[in-house]
LUMZAKE-457387 format. One line per 3 residues: number of its first residue (from 1); their letters; for each residue x, y, z of N, C-alpha, C, O. Coordinates in pm, whole numbers. Layout:
<sites>
NUM> A> X,Y,Z,X,Y,Z,X,Y,Z,X,Y,Z | ...
</sites>
This chain:
<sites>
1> XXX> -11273,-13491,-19625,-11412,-13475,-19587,-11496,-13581,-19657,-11486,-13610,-19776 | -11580,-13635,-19571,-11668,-13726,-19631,-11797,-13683,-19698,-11844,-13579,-19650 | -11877,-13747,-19813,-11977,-13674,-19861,-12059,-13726,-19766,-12054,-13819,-19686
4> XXX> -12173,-13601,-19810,-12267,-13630,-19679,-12392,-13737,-19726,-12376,-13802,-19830 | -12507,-13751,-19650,-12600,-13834,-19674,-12700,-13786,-19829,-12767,-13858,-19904 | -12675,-13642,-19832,-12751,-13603,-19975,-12687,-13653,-20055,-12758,-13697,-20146
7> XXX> -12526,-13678,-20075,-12448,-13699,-20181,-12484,-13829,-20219,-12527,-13865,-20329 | -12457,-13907,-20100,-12456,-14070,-20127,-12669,-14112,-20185,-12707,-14206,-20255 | -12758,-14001,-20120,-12865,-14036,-20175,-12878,-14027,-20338,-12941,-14105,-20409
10> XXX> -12827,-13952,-20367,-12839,-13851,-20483,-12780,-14005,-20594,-12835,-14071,-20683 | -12634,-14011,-20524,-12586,-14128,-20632,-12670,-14277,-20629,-12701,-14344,-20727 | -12691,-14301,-20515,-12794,-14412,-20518,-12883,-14390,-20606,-12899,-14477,-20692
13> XXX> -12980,-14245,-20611,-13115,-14221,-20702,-13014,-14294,-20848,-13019,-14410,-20888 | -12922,-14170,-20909,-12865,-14233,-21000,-12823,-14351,-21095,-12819,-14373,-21216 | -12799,-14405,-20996,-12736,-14555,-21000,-12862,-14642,-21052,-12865,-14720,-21148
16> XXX> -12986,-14599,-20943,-13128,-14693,-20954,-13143,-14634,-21117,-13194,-14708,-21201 | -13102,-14515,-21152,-13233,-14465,-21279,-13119,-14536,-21395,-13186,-14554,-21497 | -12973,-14584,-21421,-12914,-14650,-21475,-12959,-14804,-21480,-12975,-14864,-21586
19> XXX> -12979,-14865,-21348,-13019,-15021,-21309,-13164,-15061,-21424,-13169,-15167,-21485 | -13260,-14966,-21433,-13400,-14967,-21425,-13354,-15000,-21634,-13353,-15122,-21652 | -13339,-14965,-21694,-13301,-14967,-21843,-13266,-15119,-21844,-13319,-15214,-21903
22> XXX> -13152,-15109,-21754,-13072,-15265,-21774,-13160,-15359,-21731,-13172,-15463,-21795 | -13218,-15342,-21642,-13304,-15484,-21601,-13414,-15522,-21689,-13432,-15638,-21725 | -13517,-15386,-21737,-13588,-15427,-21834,-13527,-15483,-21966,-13610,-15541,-22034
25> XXX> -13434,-15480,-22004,-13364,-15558,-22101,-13351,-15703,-22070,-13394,-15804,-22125 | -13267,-15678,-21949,-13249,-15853,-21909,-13367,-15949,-21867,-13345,-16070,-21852 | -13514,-15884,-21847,-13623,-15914,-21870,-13660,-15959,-22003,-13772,-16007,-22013
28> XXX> -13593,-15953,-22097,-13607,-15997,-22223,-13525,-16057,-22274,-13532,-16126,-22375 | -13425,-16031,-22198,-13285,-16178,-22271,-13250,-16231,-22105,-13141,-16201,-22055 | -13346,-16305,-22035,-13270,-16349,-21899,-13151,-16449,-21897,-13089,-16489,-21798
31> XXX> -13124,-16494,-22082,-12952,-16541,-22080,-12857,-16433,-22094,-12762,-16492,-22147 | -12823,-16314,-22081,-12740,-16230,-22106,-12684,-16201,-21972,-12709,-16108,-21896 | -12593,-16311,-21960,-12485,-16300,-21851,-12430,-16169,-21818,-12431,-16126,-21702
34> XXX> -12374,-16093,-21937,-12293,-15976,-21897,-12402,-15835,-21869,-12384,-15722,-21824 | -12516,-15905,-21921,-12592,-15769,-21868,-12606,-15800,-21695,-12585,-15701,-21626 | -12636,-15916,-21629,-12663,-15961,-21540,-12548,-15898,-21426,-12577,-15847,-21317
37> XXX> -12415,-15917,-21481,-12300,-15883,-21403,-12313,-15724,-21402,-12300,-15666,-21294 | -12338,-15652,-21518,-12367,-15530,-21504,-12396,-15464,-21407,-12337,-15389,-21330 | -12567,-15528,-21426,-12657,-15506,-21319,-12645,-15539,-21153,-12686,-15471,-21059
40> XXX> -12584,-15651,-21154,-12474,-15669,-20995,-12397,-15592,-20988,-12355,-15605,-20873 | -12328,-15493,-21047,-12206,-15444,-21012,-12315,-15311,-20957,-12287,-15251,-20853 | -12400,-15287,-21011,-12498,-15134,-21016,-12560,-15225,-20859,-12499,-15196,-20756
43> XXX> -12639,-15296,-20851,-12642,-15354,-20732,-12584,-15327,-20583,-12642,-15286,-20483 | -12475,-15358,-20602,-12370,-15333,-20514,-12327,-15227,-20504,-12299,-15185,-20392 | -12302,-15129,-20645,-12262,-14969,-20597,-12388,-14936,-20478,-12353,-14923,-20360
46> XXX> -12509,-14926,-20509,-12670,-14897,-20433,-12652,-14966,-20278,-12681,-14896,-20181 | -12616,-15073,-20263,-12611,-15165,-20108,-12463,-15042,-20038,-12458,-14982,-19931 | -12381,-15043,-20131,-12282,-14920,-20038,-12337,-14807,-19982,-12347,-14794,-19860
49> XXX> -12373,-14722,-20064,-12460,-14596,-20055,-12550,-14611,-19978,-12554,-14527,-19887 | -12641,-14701,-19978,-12728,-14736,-19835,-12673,-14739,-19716,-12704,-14666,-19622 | -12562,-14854,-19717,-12457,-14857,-19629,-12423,-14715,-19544,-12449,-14690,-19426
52> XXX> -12375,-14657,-19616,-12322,-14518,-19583,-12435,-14454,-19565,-12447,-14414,-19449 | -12515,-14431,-19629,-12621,-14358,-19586,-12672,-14408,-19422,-12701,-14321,-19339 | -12677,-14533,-19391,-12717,-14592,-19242,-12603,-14518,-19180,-12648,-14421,-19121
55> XXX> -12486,-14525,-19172,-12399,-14491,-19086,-12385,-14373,-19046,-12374,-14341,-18928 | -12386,-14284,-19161,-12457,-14143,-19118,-12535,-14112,-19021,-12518,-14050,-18916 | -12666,-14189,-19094,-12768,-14127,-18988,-12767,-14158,-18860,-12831,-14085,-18784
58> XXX> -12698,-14268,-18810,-12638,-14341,-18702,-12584,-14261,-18633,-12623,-14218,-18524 | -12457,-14227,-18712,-12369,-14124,-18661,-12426,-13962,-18608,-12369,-13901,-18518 | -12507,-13927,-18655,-12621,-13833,-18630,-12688,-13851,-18523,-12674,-13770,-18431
61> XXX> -12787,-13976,-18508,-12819,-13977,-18425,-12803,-14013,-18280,-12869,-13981,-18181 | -12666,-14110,-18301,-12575,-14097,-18139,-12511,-13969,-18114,-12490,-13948,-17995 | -12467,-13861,-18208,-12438,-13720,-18151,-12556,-13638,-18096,-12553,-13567,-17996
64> XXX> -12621,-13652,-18146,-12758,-13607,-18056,-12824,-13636,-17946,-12886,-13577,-17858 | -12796,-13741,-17975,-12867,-13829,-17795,-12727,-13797,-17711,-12754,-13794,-17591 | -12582,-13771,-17735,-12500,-13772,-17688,-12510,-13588,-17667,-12403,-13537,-17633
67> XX> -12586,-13525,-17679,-12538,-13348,-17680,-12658,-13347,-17592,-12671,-13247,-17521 | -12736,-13430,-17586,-12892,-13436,-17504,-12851,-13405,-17354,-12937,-13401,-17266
</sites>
């Protein structure tokens, strides 16, 4: 079973309230490479979860127009 669109929102919120610490840091050392990669990796978890979150609602909303 796949998680649903609350799940993947929920971890996105997450993810952002982890990102938000790290960036204001790297706002203060903008040479700190490994915070930078960090923060891309948190990046990219968030662009998935969106991801999935679109497909969902996608998926939602062609079953509906399709039960119409």
């Amino acid at each position: 079973m796949l998680p649903s669109a609350g799940v993947w929102k929920r971890k996105r919120e997450d993810l952002k309230s982890k990102r938000t610490p790290l960036f204001e840091k790297y706002k203060k050392s903008p040479d700190d490479l490994l915070l930078a990669l960090k923060i891309k990796v948190i990046d990219d978890e968030i662009a998935e979860c969106t991801e999935h979150m679109q497909r969902e609602q996608l998926a939602r909303s062609t079953n509906s127009t399709s039960k119409s």
